[in-house]
N, C-alpha and C positions, 0 to 999 in steps of 0.2 A: 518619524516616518509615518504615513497616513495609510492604513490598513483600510482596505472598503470592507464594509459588512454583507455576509453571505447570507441567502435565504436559509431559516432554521428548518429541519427537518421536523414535520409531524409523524405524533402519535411513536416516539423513538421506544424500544424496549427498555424497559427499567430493571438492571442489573443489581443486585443485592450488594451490600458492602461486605466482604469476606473479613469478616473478624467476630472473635470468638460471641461476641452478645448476640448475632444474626444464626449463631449456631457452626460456625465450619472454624475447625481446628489443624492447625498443621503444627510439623515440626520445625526445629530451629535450624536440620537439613535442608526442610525442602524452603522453606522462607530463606538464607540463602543463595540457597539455589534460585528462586523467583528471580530476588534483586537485581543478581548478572545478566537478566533480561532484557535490553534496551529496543528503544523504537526505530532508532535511527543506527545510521553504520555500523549495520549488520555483516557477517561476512558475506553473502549472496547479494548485498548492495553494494559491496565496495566490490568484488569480481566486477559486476556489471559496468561501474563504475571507472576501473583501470580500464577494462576493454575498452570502453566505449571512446575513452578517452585516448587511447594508444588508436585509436582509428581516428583520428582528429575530431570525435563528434564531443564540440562543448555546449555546458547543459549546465543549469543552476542547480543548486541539491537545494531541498526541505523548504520548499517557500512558504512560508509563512501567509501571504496573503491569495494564495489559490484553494478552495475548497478542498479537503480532505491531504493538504502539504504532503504534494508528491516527492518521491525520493529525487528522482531526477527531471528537471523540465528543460525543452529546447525549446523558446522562444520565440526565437528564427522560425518555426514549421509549427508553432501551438502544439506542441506535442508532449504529454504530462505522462511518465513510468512511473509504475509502482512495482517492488520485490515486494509481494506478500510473503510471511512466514504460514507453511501448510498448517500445523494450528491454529496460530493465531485468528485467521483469515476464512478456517475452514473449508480445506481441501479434502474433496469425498466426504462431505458433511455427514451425509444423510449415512456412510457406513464406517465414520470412525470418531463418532460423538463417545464423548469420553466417559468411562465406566463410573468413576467416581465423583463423589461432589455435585451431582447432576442440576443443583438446586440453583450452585454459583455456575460454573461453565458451560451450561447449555444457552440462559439468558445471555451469558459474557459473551461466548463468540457470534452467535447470531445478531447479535448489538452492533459486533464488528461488520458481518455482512452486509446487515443493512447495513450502517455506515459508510461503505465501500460501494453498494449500488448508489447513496446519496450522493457522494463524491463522484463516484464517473455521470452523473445526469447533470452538475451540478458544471463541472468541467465540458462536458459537451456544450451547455446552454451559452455557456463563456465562449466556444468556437475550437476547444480544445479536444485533441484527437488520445485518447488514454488505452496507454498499453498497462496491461498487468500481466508478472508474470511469479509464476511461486516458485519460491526458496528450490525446492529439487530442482525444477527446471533451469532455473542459472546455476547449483553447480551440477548438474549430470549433461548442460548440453549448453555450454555459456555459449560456442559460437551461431548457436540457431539463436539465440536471444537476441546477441550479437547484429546479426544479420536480419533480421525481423525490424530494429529501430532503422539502420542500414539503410533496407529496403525501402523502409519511409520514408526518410529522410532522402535519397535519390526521387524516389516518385517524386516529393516536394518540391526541390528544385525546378522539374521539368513540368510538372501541373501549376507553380506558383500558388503555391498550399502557404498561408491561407489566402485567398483572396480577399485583399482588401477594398470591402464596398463603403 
């Protein structure tokens, strides 16, 4: 399969490697704990994921060859979702940057941010419309989530999004 090559992001933040010669120490708890970590189907993406899908709206997961491999994409309407995790991703940054470790996780998730604004400019240049929505907001309010792609994806229909020139 033939992957096209995406423009690289300048001047990207340089993230330290966490392990004990750079200085930062954990325990065998929390390293554990880290691992159970994944990037992909998450619970807050597979919710989204069954909804969207129990509303007939199909949609490719994890592509590989779209900038920043959105969780779910519509094709049919160029339409690219992402379920940030509020950590990971940086929800309320600037008032719930994390007390410890400041040296590894202030550079790590900012790395992510930017990454995420590279990925939606990067996705838009492509023609693609990018919804992003965090981890809370699919499980405390899945059918506005729901209903937000929904909404799109009707518009689409009826404005013939995207327009093919």
């Amino acid at each position: 399969m033939f992957f096209k090559s995406h423009p690289k992001e300048l001047n990207p933040i340089k993230v330290p490697r966490f392990e004990e010669k750079a200085g930062f120490y954990t325990t065998k708890q929390r390293s554990k704990t880290m691992s159970k970590i994944r990037g992909k189907n998450s619970i807050p993406e597979l919710l989204l994921r069954r909804a969207l899908w129990a509303e007939n709206i199909r949609f490719r997961i994890h592509r590989n060859d779209l900038p920043g491999r959105p969780d779910l994409v519509i094709d049919k309407y160029k339409l690219a979702v992402f379920v940030d995790g509020d950590f990971w991703h940086g929800y309320q940054w600037e008032n719930r940057k994390p007390k410890t470790n400041h040296a590894f996780w202030i550079p790590k998730i900012e790395r992510n941010i930017q990454r995420d604004q590279f990925a939606n400019e990067s996705l838009s240049n492509l023609g693609y419309t990018v919804m992003r929505f965090w981890e809370h907001e699919v499980k405390q309010n899945l059918k506005a989530c729901v209903n937000q792609v929904m909404l799109y994806v009707e518009a689409a229909k009826v404005l013939r999004i995207p327009l093919n020139e």
